[in-house]
C-alpha positions as CSV (number, residue, x, y, z in Angstrom):
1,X,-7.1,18.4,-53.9
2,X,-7.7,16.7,-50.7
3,X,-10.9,15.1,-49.2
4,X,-10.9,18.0,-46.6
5,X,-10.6,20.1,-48.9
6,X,-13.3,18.9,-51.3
7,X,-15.4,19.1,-48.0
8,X,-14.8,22.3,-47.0
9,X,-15.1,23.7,-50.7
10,X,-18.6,22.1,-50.8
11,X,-20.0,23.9,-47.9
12,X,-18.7,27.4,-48.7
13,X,-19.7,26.6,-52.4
14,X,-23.3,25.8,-51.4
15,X,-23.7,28.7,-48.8
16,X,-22.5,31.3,-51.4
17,X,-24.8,30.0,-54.6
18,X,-27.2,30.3,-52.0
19,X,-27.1,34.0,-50.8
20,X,-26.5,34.5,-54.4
21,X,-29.8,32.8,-55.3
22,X,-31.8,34.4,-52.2
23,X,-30.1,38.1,-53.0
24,X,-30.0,38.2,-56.9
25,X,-32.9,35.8,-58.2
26,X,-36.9,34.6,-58.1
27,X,-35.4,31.5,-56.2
28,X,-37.4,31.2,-52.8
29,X,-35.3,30.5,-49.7
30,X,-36.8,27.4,-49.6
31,X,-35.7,26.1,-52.7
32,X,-32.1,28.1,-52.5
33,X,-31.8,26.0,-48.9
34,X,-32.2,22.7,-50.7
35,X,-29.6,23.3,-53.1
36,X,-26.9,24.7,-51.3
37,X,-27.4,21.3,-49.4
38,X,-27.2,18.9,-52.4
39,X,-24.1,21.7,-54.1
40,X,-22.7,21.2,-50.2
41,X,-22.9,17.3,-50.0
42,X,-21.8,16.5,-54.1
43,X,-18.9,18.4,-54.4
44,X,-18.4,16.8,-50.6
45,X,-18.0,13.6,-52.4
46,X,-21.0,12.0,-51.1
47,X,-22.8,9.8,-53.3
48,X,-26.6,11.6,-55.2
49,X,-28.2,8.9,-53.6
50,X,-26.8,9.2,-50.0
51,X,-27.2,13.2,-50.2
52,X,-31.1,13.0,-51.3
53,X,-31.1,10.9,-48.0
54,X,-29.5,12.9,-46.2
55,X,-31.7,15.7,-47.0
56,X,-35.1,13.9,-46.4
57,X,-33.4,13.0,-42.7
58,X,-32.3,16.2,-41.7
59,X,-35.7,17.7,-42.7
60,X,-38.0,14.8,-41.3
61,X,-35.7,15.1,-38.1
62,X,-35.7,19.0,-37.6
63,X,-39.6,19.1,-38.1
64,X,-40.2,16.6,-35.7
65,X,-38.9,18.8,-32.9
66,X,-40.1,21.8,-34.1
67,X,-43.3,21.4,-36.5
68,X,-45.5,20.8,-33.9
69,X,-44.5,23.0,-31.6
70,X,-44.7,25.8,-33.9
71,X,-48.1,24.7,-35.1
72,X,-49.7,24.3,-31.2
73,X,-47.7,27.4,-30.4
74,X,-49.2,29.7,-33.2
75,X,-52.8,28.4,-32.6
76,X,-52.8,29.6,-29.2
77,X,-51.2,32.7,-30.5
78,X,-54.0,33.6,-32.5
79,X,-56.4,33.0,-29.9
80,X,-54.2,35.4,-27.3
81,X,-53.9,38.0,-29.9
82,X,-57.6,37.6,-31.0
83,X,-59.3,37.8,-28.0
84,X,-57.1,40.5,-26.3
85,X,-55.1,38.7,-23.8
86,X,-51.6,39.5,-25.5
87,X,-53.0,43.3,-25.1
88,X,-53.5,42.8,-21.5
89,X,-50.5,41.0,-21.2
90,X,-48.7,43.4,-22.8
91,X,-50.3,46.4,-20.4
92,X,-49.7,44.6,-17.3
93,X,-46.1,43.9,-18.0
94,X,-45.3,47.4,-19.0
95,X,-47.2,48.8,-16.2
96,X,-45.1,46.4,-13.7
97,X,-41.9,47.5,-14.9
98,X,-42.2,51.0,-15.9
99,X,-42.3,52.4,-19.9
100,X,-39.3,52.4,-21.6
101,X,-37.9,49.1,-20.2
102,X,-39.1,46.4,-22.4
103,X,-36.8,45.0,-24.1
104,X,-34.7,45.0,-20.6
105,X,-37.9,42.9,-19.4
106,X,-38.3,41.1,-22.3
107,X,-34.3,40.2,-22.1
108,X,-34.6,39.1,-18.3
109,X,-37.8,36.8,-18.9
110,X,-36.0,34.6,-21.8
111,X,-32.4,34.9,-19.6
112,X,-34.9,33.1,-16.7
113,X,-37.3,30.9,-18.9
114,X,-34.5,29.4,-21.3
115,X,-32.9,27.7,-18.4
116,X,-35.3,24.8,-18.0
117,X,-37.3,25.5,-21.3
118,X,-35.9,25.1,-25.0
119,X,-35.2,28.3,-26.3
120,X,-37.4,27.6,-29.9
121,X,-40.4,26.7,-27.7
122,X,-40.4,30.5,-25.4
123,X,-40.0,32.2,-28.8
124,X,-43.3,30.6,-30.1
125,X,-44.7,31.0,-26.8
126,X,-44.0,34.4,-26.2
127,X,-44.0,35.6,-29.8
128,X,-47.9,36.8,-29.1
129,X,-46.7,39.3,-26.4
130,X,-43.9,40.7,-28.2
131,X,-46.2,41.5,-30.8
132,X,-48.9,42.9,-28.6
133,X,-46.1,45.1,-27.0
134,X,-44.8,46.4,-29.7
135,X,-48.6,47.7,-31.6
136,X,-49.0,48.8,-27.4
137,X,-45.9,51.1,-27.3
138,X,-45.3,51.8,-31.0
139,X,-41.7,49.7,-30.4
140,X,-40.5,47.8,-33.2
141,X,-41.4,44.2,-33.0
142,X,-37.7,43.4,-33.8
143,X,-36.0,44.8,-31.3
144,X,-38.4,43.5,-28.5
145,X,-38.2,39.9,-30.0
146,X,-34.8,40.3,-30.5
147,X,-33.9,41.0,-26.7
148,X,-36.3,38.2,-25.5
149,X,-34.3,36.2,-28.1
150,X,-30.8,36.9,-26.7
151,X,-32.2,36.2,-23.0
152,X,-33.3,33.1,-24.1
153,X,-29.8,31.9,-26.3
154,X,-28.0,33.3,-23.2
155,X,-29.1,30.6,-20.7
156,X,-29.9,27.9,-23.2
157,X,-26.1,27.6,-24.2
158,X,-24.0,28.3,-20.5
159,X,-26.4,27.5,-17.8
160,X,-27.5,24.0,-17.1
161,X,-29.4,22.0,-17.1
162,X,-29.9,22.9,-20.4
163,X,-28.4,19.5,-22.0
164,X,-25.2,21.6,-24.2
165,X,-23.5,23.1,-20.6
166,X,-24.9,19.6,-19.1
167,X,-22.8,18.0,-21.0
168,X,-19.9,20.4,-21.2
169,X,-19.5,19.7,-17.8
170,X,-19.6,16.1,-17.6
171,X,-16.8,15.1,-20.6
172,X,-14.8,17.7,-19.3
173,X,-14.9,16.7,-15.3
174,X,-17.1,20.1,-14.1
175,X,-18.9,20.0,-10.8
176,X,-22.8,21.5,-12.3
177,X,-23.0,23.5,-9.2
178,X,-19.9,25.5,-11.0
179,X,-21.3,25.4,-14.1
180,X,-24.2,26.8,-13.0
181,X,-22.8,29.4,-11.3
182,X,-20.1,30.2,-13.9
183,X,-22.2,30.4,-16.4
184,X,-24.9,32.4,-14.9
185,X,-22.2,35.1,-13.7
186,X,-20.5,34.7,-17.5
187,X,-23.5,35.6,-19.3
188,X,-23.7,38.9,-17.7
189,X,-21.8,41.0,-19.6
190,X,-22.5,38.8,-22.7
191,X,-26.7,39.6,-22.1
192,X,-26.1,43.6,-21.6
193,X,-24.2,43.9,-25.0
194,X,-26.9,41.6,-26.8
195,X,-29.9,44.4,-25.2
196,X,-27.8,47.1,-26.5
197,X,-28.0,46.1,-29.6
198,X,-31.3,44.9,-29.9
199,X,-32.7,48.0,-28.5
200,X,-30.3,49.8,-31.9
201,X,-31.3,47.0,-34.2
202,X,-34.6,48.6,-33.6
203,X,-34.5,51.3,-34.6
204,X,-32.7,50.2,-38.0
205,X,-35.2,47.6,-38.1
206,X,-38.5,49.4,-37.4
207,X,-41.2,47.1,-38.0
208,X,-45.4,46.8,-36.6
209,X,-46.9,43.8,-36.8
210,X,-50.7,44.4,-37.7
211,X,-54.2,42.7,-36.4
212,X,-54.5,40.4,-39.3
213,X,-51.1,38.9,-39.0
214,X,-49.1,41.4,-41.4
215,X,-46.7,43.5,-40.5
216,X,-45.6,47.3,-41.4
217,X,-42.3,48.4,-41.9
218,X,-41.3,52.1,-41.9
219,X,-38.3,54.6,-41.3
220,X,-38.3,55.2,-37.6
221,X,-39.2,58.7,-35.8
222,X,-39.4,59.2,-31.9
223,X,-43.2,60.5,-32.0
224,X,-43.9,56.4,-33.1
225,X,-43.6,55.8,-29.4
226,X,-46.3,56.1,-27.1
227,X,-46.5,57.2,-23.6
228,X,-47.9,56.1,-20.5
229,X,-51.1,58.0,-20.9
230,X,-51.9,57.0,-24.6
231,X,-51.7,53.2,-23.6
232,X,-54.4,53.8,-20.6
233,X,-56.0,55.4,-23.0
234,X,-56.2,52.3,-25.4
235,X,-56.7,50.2,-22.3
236,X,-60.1,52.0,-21.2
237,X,-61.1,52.0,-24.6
238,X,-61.1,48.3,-25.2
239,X,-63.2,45.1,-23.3
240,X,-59.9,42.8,-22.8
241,X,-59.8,39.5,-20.6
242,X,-58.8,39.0,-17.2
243,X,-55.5,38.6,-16.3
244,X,-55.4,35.0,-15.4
245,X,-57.0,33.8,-18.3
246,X,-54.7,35.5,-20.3
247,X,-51.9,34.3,-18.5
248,X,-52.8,30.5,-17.5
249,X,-51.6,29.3,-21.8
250,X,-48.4,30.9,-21.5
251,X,-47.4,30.1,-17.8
252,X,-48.8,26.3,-17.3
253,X,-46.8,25.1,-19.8
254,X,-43.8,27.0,-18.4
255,X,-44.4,25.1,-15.4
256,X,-45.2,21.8,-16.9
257,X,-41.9,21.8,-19.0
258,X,-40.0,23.3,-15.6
259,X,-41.4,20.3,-13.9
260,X,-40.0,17.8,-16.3
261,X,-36.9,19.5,-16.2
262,X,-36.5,19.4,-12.4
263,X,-37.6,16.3,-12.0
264,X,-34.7,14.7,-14.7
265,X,-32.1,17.2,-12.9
266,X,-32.8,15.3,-9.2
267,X,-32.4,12.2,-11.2
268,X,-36.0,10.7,-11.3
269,X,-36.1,8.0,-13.4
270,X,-38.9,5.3,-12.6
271,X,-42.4,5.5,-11.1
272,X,-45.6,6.7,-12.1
273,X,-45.5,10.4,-10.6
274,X,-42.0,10.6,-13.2
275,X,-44.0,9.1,-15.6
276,X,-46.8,11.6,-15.6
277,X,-44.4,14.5,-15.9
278,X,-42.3,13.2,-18.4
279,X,-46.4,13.1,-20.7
280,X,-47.1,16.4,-19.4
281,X,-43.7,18.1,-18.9
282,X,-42.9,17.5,-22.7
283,X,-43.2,20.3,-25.0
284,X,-45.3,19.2,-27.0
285,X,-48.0,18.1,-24.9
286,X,-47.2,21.4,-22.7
287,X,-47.8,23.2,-25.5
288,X,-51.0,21.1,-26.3
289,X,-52.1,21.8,-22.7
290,X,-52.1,25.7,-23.2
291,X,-53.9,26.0,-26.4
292,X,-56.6,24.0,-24.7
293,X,-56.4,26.7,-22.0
294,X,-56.8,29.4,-24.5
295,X,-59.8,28.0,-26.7
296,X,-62.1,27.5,-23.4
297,X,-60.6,30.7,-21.2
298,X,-60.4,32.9,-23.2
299,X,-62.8,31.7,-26.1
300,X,-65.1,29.8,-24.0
301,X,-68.2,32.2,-24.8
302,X,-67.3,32.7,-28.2
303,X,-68.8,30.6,-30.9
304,X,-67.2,27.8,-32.3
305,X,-67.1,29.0,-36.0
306,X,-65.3,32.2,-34.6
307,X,-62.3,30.3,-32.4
308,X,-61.7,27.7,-35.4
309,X,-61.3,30.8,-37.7
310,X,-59.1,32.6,-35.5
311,X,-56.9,29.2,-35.1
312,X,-57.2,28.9,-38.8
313,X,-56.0,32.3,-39.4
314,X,-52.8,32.2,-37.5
315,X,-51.5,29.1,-38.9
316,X,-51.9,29.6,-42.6
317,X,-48.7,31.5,-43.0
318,X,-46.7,28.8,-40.8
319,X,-46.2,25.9,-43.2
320,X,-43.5,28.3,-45.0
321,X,-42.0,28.7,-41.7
322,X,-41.9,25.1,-41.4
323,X,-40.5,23.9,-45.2
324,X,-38.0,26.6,-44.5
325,X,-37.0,25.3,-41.2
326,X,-36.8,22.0,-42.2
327,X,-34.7,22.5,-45.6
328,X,-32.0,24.5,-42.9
329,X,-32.3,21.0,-40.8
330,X,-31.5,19.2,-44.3
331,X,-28.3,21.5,-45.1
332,X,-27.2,21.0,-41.6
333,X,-27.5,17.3,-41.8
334,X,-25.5,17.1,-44.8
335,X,-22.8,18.6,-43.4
336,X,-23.3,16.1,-40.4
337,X,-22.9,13.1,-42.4
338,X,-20.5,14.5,-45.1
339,X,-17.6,14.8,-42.4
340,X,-17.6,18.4,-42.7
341,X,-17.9,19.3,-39.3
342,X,-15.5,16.7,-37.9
343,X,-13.1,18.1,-40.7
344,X,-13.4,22.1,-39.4
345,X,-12.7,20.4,-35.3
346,X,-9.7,18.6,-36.7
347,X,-8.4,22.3,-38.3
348,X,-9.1,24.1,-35.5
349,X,-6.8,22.0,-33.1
350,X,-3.4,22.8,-35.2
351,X,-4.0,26.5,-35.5
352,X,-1.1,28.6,-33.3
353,X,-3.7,30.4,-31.1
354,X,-4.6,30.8,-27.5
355,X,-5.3,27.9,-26.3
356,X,-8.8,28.8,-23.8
357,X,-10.2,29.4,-27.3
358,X,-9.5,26.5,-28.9
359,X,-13.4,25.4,-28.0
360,X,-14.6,28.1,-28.4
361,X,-13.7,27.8,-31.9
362,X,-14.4,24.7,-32.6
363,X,-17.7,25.4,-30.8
364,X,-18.7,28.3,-33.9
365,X,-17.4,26.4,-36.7
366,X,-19.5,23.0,-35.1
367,X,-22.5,25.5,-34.6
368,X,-22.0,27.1,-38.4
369,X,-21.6,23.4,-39.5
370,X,-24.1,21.7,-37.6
371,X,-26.6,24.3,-37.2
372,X,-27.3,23.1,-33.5
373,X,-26.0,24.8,-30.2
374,X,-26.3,21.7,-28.4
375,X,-24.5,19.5,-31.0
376,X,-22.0,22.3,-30.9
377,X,-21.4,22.4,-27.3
378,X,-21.0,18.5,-27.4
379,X,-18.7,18.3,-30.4
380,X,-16.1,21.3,-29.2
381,X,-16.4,19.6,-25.4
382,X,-15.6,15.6,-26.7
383,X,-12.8,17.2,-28.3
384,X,-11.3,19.1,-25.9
385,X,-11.6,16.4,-23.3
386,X,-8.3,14.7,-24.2
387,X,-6.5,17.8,-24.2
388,X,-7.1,19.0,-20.9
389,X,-4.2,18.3,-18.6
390,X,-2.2,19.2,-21.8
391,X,-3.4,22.9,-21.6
392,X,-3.0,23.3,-18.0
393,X,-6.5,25.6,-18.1
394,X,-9.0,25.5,-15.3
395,X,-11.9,22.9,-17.0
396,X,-14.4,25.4,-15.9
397,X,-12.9,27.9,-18.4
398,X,-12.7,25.6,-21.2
399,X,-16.0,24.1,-20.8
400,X,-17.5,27.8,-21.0
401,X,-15.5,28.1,-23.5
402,X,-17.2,25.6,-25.4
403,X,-20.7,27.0,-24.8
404,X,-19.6,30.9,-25.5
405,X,-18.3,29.2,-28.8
406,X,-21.8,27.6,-29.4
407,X,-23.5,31.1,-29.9
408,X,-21.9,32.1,-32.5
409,X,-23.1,31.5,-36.3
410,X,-26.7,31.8,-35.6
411,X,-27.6,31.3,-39.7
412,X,-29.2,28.8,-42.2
413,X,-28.9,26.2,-41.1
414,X,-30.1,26.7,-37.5
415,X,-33.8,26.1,-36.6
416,X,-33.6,29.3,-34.4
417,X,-32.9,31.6,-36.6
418,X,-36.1,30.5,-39.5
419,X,-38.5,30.4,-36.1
420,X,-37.4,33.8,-35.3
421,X,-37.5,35.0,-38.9
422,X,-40.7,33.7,-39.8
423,X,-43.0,34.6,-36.7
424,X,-41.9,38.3,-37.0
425,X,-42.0,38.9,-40.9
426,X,-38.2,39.0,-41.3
427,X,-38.3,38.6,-45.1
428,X,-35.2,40.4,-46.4
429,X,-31.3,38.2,-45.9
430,X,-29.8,41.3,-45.3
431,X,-32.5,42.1,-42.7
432,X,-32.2,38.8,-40.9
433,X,-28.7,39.0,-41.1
434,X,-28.5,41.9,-39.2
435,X,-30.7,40.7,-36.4
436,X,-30.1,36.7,-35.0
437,X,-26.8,36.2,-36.9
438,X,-24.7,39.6,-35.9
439,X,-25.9,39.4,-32.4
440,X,-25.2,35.5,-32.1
441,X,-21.1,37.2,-33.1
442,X,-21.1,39.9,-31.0
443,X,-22.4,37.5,-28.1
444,X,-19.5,35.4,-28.8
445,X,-17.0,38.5,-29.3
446,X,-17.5,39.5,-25.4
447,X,-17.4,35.9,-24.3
448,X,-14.3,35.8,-26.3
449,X,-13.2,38.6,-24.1
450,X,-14.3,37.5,-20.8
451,X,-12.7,34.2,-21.3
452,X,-9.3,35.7,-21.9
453,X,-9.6,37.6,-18.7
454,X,-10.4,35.3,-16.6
455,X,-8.1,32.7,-18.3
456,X,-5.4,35.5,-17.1
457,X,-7.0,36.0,-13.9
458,X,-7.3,32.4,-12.9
């Protein structure tokens, strides 16, 4: 046997004793996560001592991107669904765009936010108003999240200046001014088949999430759904917040993180004004920023016992969501380090097939390796560099290519998919399964299909 082959044999040998464990035994995910990254990185031929390393890196390093984020981001969560400014929200959105077009909404606001905001960071942000929408219309929280979800993946992976298209560009010798408007136009058709099925998923998927952070799950019937007249109802019923205090901890750190992101695209690099937004513009400290806007806005005139408790409340189920996140941050680190991934790119580039999906390829089989869209995007695009004036194909093309490829494999190891998961009570592998990872392939399937059209086209 080979050393690629050892590799490869370790990853699909740890990924399968771990559905196995998840699907068929008491193992939590958790645990199941952390061995099929030690199975992954032995039979890989790494040393026990390097792949215990390994696994405390990948975890240390995904948490410290995420953990806080998710911990600041549920806090003020609890206070926006506590104090009834997700409800209002919730009514005002629906009232702007007319019932029955949520998830359309939903969709269209993470396709816009995701381009200068990372796309883990809107899903904790928004993740109070999709659940507030969802008890409002009787709409499964699934399918809403879901289509804000797809928005958001969308953008983040083909529209700079998201850093993965940013760089796609660059190695491979794109103007961003294309790349921008390429991958705007290109993610089109790919965002109306992600709604689609996100509105179906459901329906499939019908789930409520409750007052005190649970959430209901039931076979789906059409009377579920309110109408316009029941939610004024509900509305008239209740003493909510104003609408500014209820938006101002969602929408300043929107523009705090937009700022940052503007300000590195014009190329500000020095001086105290860059300085300032670089402290404020970071998500973290964004993030920081609106749950400081939410405990004196909204719970100003509340006592203090009362606010800690409902901060308290909304973070006690997160540290699962965090081990979990971080354990698919140690699997996808081991396969970093192991040479897995460089292994899969090196396959990929002697197979007898098209060749404007040559990245996109090696763009899934870096994002089911590595976990990471970005890293993805970066991988597929350093490797296709060389091999452009060989495949006489418009560099546009194949840097899109790249970034469609990037979507795809949405799974264990991807932070993404254990944020989704856990701040919407997706419990069940087959059930999360069905939801980030299916709609991450189909995504990538009409991508797939765009790029060969064009590549014939053009």
């Amino acid at each position: 046997m080979t050393n690629e082959t050892q590799m490869l044999l370790g990853l699909f040998l740890g990924i399968a004793i771990m559905i196995i464990l998840v699907m068929k035994t008491k193992i939590h995910t958790f645990i199941a996560l952390l061995l099929a990254a030690m199975i992954a990185g032995l039979v890989g031929g790494m040393t026990p001592g390097d792949v215990v390393d390994a696994i405390q890196v990948g975890f240390g390093n995904t948490l410290q991107s995420t953990g806080i984020i998710i911990g600041l981001g549920v806090m003020m969560g609890g206070i926006l669904e506590k104090t009834g400014a997700a409800e209002r929200l919730a009514y005002t959105f629906i009232k702007a765009i007319g019932k029955g077009k949520e998830e359309w909404a939903l969709g269209v606001t993470g396709w816009l936010v995701s381009i200068p905001v990372f796309a883990d960071s809107a899903i904790v942000i928004f993740a109070p108003l999709c659940k507030a929408m969802s008890r409002m219309t009787g709409k499964s929280v699934i399918g809403l999240a879901l289509a804000l979800a797809c928005g958001l993946q969308c953008t983040h992976v083909m529209v700079p200046p998201t850093p993965g298209p940013l760089t796609a560009a660059g190695m491979l010798g794109v103007d961003v001014g294309q790349m921008i408007l390429a991958g705007a136009a290109m993610s089109v058709p790919i965002f109306i088949a992600a709604e689609l099925y996100a509105k179906w998923i459901g329906k499939k998927i019908y789930q409520i999430p409750n007052e005190d952070g649970t959430f209901t799950r039931k076979e789906f019937k059409q009377e579920y759904i309110k109408s316009m007249d029941q939610l004024e109802q509900i509305m008239n019923a209740k003493e909510l917040p104003g609408l500014w205090a209820s938006l101002s901890p969602i929408v300043i750190p929107l523009i705090l993180i937009l700022c940052k992101t503007v300000a590195d695209f014009v190329g500000m690099s020095d001086g105290t004004v860059y300085q300032l937004i670089t402290l404020v513009g970071s998500p973290i400290v964004a993030l920081g920023i609106g749950a400081v806007l939410a405990i004196y806005g909204l719970g100003g005139k509340i006592e203090k016992k009362k606010v800690m408790s409902m901060m308290d409340e909304a973070i006690k189920d997160t540290g699962m969501i965090m081990l979990i996140t971080g354990a698919g941050g140690s699997l996808g680190n081991i396969i970093k380090v192991s040479g897995i991934g460089d292994v899969l790119g090196a396959t990929v580039l002697a197979w007898p097939i098209p060749a404007i999906l040559i990245p996109l390829i090696i763009g899934a089989l870096m994002r089911l390796a590595l976990g990471s869209a970005t890293v993805a995007i970066t991988t597929a695009a350093s490797l296709t560099a060389p091999l452009v004036s060989q495949l006489g194909i418009s560099p546009i093309l194949l840097a899109q290519s790249c970034c469609i490829g990037a979507i795809a494999c949405s799974y264990f190891n991807d932070s993404g998919f254990w944020v989704f998961n856990g701040m919407f009570g997706l419990g069940e592998l087959k059930d999360q399964v069905k939801c980030k990872t299916a709609v991450s392939f189909i995504m990538t399937g009409v991508g797939m299909v765009e790029l060969l059209i064009l590549n014939m086209i053009f």
